[in-house]
C-alpha positions in Angstrom: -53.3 17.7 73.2 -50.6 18.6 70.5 -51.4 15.1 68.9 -55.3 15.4 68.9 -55.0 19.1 67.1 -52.8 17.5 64.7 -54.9 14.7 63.6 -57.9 16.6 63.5 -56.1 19.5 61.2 -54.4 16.4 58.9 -58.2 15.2 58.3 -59.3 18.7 57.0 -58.5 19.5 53.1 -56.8 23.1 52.6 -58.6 25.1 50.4 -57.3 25.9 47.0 -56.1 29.4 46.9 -57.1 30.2 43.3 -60.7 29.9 44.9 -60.1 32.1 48.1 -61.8 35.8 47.6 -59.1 38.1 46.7 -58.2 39.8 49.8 -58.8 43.7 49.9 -56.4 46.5 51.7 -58.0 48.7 54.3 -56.7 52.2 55.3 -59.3 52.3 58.3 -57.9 49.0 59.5 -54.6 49.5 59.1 -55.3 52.8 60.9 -56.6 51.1 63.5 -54.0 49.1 63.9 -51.4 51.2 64.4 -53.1 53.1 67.0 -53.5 50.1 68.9 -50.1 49.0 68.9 -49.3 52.4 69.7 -51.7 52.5 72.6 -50.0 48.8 73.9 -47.0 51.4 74.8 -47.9 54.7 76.4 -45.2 57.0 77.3 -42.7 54.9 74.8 -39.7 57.2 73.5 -37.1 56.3 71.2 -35.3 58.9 71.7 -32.0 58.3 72.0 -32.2 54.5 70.5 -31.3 53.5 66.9 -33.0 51.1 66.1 -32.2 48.4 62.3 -35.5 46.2 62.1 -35.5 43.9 59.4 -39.3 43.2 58.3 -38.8 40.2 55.9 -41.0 41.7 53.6 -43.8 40.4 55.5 -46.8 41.7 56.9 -45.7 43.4 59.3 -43.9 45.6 56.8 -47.3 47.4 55.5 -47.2 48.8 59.1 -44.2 49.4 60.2 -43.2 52.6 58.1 -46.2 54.3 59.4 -45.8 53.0 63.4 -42.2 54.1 63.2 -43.3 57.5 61.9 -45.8 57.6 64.9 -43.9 57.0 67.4 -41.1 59.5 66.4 -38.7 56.7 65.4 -38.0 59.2 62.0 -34.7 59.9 63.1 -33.4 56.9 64.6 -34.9 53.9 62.4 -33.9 51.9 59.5 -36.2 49.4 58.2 -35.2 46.6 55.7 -36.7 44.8 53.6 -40.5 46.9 53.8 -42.2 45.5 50.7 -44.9 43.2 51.8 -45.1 39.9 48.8 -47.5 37.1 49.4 -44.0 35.1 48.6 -42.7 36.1 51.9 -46.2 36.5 53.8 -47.2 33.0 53.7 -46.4 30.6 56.6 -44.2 28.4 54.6 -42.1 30.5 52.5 -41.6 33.2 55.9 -39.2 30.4 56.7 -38.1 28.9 53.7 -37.4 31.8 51.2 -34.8 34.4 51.9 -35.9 37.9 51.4 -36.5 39.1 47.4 -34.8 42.7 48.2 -33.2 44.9 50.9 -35.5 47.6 50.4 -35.0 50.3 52.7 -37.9 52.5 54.1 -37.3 56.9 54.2 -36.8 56.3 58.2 -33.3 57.4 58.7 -30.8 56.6 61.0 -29.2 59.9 62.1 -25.3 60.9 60.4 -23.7 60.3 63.8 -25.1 57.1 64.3 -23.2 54.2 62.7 -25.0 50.5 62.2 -22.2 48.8 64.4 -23.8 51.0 67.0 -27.6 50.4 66.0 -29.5 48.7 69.0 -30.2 45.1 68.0 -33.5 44.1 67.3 -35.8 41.2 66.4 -37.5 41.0 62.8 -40.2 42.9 62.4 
């Protein structure tokens, strides 16, 4: 099956960004968003966790501030690398291109907390 979706997608031309519509931010989506990852997880607490997530500067990082926020992760998150670049939000350079910055996001971890005790986690 692997092969047939393969030689099907090698027959079709990718488009040429320059002539893609530029795409448009929206809050209402984002919103939406948000809310629906937070409704995938009733009754989650953090509390208690500290939690470094490293977003990659990818898409995921135009939501994560705000879901961490919800979710009441002010206290106990760190977030790296939050600045979302179409560089780092393509499928190619996700994996080819090391982050531009280690932006940090205002999520805090608390004082008594210290990173060699942060709960691993996966990239955002």
């Amino acid at each position: 099956m692997e092969d047939e979706i393969l030689h099907h997608a090698a027959q079709i031309a990718a488009p040429d960004p320059a002539a893609l519509p530029p795409v448009e931010d929206n809050p209402a989506f984002r919103a939406d968003y948000i809310q629906f990852l937070i409704d995938c997880v009733p009754n989650l607490s953090l509390a208690g966790l500290k939690i470094v997530a490293d977003c990659a500067n990818g898409a995921s990082a135009a939501v994560a501030p705000e879901l961490f926020r919800r979710l009441n992760g002010a206290n106990s998150v760190i977030l790296l690398n939050i600045a979302p670049t179409a560089a780092t939000s393509t499928p190619t350079a996700a994996h080819s291109t090391p982050p531009p910055s280690r932006q940090k996001s205002s999520l805090a971890m608390p004082k008594s907390a210290s990173p060699s005790t942060a709960t691993p986690t996966a990239a955002c």
